[in-house]
N, C-alpha and C positions, 0 to 999 in steps of 0.2 A: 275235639278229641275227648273232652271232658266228659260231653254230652255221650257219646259213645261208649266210654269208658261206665258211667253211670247207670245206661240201661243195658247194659250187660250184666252186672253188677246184680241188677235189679230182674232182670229176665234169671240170674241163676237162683239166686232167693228163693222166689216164684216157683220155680220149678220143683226145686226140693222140697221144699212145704206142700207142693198139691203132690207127690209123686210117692213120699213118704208113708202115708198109709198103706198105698198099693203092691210097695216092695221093700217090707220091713227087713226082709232077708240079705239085699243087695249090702253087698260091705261098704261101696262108695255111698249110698243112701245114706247108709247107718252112721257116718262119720258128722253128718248135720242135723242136728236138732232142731226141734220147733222154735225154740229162741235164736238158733245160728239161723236160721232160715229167714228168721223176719228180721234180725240184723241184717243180714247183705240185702235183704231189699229195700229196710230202710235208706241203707248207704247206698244204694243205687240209687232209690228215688232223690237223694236229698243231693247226690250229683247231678241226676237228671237236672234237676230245680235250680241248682248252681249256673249247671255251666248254659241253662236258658235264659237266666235272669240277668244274668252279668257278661260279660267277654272284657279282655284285654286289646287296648288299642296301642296297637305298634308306632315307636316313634317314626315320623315323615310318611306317615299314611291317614288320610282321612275316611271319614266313615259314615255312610249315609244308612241310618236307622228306620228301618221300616219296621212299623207294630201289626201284627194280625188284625186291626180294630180298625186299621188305614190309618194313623198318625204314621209322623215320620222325624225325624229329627236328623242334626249332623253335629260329627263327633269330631276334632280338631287337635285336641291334645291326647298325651298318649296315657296310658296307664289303663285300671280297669272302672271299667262303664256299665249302667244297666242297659240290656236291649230286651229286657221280656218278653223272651223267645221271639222277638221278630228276625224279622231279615238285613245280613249286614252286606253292603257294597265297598267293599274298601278301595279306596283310588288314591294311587302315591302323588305326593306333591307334586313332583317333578316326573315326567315320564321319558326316560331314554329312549330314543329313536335310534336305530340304525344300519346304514345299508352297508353289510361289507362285501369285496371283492372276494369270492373264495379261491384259496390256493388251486397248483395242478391236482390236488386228489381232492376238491371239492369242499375242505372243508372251510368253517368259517370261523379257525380259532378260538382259544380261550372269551369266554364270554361271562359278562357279572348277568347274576341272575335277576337283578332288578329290570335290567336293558332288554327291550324288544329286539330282536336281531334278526335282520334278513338280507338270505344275499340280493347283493347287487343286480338292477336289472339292466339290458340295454336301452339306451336312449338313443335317437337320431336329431345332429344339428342341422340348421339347415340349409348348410352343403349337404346334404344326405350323408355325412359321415358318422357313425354308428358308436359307442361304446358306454360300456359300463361304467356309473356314474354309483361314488360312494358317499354316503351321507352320515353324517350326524345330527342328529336333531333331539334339541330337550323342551319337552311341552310342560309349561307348569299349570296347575289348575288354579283356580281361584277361593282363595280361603279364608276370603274378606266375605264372600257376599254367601251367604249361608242359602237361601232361594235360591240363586241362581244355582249353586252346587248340588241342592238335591235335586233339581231338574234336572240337569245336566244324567246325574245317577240315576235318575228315574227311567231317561228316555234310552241309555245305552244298557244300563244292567247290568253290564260289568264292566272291568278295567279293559279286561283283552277286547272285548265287543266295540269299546270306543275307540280304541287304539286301529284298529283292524275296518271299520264302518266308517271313522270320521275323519283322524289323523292321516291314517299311510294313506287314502283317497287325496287328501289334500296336497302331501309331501309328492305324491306319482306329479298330479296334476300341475304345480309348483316345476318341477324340473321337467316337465315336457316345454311347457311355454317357455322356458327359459331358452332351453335349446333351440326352439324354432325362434326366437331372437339374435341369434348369430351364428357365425361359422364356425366349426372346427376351427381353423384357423386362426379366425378373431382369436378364441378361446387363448389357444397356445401365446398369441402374440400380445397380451396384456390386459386382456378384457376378463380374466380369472376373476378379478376381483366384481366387475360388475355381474360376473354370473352371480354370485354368491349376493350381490345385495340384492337382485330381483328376485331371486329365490326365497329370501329370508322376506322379504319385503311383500311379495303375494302370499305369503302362508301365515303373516301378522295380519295382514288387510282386508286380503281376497285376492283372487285370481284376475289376470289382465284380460280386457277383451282383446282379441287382436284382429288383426285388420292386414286384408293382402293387398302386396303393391308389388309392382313390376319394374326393374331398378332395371336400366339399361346399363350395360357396362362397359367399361373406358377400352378404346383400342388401347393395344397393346404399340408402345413407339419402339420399332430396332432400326440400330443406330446412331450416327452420331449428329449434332446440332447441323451439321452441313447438309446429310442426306439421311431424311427419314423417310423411311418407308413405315407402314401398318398394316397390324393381319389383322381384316376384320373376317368375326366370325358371322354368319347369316342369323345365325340362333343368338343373340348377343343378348335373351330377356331373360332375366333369371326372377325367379318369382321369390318374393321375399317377404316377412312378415314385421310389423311392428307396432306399437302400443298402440289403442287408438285412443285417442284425447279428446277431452268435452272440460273448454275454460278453462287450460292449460293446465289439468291434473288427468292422470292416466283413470279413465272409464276401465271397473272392475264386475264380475259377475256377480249378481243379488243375491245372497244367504249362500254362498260358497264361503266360509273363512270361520279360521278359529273361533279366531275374538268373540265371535253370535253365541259361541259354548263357553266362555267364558274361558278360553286358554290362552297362555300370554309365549310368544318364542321366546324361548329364554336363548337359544343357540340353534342356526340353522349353516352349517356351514361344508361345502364338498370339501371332503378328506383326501380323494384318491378318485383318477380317472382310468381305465384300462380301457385303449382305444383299441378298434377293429386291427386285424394285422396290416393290409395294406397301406393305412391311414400310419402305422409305425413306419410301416417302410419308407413312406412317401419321405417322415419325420427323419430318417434316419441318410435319404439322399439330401435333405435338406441342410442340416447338420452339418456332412459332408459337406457340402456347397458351401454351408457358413462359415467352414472352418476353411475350406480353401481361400473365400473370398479374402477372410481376416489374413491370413497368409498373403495373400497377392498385395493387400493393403500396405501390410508391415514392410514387405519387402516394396513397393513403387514408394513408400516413406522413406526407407531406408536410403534408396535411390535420390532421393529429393534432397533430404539431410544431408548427402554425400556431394549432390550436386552442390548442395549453397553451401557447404564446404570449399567445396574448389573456388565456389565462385569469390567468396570470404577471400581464399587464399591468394587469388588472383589480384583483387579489390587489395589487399595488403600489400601485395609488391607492387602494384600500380602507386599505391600510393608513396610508397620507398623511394619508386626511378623518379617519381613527381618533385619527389621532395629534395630527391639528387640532384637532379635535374634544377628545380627554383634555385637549388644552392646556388649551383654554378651559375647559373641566369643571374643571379644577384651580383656575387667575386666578378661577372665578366663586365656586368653593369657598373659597379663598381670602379672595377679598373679601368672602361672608358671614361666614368663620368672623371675619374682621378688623371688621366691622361689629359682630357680635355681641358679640365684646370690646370694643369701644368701646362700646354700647349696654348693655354690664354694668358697665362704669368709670362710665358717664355714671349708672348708676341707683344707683350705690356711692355717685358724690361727691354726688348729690342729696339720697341719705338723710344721708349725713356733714351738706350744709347743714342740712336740714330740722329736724336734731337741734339744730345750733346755730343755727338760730332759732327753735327753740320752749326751748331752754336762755335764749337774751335774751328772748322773750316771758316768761316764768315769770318771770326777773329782773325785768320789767321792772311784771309784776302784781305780784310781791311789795313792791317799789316804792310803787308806785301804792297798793296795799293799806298799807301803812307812813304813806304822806303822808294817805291818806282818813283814815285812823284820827286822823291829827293836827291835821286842819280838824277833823274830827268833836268831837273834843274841845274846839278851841277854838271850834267853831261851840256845843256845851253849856257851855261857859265865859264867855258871855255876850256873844252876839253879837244886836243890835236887828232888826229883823224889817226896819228898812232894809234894813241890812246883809248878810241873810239874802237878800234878794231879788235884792240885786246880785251875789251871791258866784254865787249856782242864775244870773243871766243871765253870767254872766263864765264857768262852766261850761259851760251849754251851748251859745254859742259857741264857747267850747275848742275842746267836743266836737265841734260842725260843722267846725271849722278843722283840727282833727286827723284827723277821719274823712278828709276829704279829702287829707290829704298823707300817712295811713295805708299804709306798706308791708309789705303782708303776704306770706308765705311761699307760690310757688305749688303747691307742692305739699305732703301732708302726710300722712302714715303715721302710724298708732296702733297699738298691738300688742291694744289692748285692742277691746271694742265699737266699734259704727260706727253709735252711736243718735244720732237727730235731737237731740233734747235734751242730748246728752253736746257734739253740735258746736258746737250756739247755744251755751253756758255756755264752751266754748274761747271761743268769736268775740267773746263778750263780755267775757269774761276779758283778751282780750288787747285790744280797743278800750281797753278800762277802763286798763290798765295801760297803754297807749302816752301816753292824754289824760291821767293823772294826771299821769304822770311829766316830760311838756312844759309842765303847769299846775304844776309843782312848780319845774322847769327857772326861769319864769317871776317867782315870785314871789320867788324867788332874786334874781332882777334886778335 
């Protein structure tokens, strides 16, 4: 501008001094003198001279210095510099890259005027599904290696020319490969992130070679684990693309990539996708579907939860009647095993009696046996046949009067036989011994 300003400056000077003789009359002439005339050409020439000699370098742009004589130089820091009168390349540090989506009226928003901007193109993955892919990308140059930077400005010439010849080639190239690396699909379903590192990752390196393969693809199973059926299709080859490898690193193409220009990615990353419409729609039954399944889900949970509810609820009363139930099973157990100890105490203290009343029946026939023996004698000692007759009726009245107020033992255990004959001879034994012994009682009297 300097420059410009100076030899205008300088062409008016000029003019007026050679024009001056010719038209002493003209009243604009006449307002510039021979001395005002070679003033403004000196001030023109001496901006001329300025603004060829010197320029200001803008801060976060660098400057590649070309002299008319073929030197060259680079300029790094900002302020003013001499370039006498050569040629200056300026290239920003950092270069913004970017693709945007343009709105329904085409346009492509507010944009900083440092950022290259262009809209979004389409791309195809490869399901063949189609859509506009949004980038950001920041290239920095290199302002360490002073050689390699003025080549770099040598071979492109400008900022725009390397932006537009070397970079957007690259960035296109970059996200094609990427997309014939997977589906649509893939995409949406978690692989976002790998697209952006193979992306960033060829445009730091170089470009992938790729290599086609034929992926057969899995029937489809409807149904359940009982009865499957499958729909196979006849066409079931879907052609498919992926890295090709040499010593388990990915094989890249030769001199395709920054880095050979000396550019470093500082940021390469997809902002924004605008898919084909059908590919939304599909997106949009899918969704639906997702959202019904989650629904069907929630609710056969819900069901589940409600069942093992009941079944809890179930499982608690079972275990209530169980526990009602052991109670009683215990008290009943209990109270036999407590019966049956009473009903072995009871058959303990009955043998205890039974013993001593057949210990006082014994006593009481030995008795008995003792007294008979002693009428017997005095009945052979000379008793009258009166006397005899009334003794046998005073007996066996006894014996009525006794049988009858006879208390015998109800119950009665022998360790020995259990013969008819052995019983009678007790029974009699012990009648005998009860009437003796009350006939003896008697005559005591």
């Amino acid at each position: 501008m300097i420059l410009y300003i100076g030899i205008a400056i300088a062409l008016l000077g000029a003019v007026a001094l050679l024009l001056k003789p010719f038209f002493k009359t003209n009243a604009l002439l006449s307002k510039f003198s021979v001395k005002q005339s070679l003033q403004l050409l000196g001030i023109g020439v001496l901006l001329s001279i300025i603004s060829g000699a010197f320029f200001y370098a803008e801060p976060g742009t660098a400057y590649a210095v070309q002299y008319p004589w073929g030197g060259q130089k680079a300029v790094f820091r900002q302020g003013i510099n001499t370039k006498m009168w050569g040629r200056l390349i300026p290239l920003q540090f950092e270069l913004p890259i970017k693709y945007v989506i343009p709105n329904s009226e085409g346009d492509l928003g507010e944009q900083s005027e440092y950022a290259n901007v262009d809209a979004a193109k389409y791309w195809a993955f490869s399901d063949a599904v189609k859509a506009r892919i949004a980038t950001s990308v920041v290239i920095s140059i290199n302002t360490e290696d002073e050689h390699q930077f003025l080549s770099v400005a040598d071979r492109n010439k400008t900022e725009e020319n390397m932006i537009r010849s070397r970079i957007i080639p690259n960035i296109d190239q970059s996200i094609k490969n990427t997309c014939k690396l997977m589906d649509a699909q893939d995409y949406i379903s978690g692989q976002a992130s790998d697209f952006d590192r193979y992306f960033r990752d060829q445009l730091e390196n170089g470009m992938y070679v790729l290599e086609e393969y034929v992926m057969n693809e899995q029937r489809d199973i409807i149904g359940d684990s009982a009865t499957i059926r499958t729909v196979v299709n006849n066409e079931s080859k879907q052609k498919r693309f992926r890295v090709k490898m040499v010593d388990g690193s990915p094989l890249r193409e030769e001199g395709n990539s920054l880095k050979a220009y000396g550019l470093t990615v500082v940021q390469a990353v997809v902002t924004e996708i605008d898919w084909e419409e059908t590919f939304d729609n599909r997106l949009q039954l899918q969704k639906e579907e997702v959202a019904q399944t989650q629904l069907e889900k929630q609710q056969a949970e819900r069901e589940f939860y409600r069942a093992q509810k009941e079944k809890a609820h179930g499982e608690a009363e079972k275990a209530t009647e169980r526990a009602r139930l052991e109670k009683e099973q215990i008290q009943k157990t209990i109270a036999a095993e407590t019966e049956a100890k009473v009903a072995e105490f009871n058959l303990i203290k009955e043998k205890k009696q039974f013993e001593v009343e057949k210990f006082k029946a014994q006593s009481k026939k030995v008795a008995a046996e003792a007294e008979a023996y002693q009428n017997a004698k005095l009945v052979n000692a000379g008793l009258t046949p009166q006397e005899r007759a009334e003794w046998d009726y005073k007996t066996a009245v006894g014996v009525a009067r006794e049988l009858k107020d006879l208390n015998l033992p109800e119950f009665y255990i022998e360790g020995g036989g259990s013969s008819k004959a052995s019983g009678d001879n007790l029974l009699t034994s012990l009648i005998g011994a009860d009437i003796a012994k009350k006939m003896t009682n008697r005559n005591k009297e």
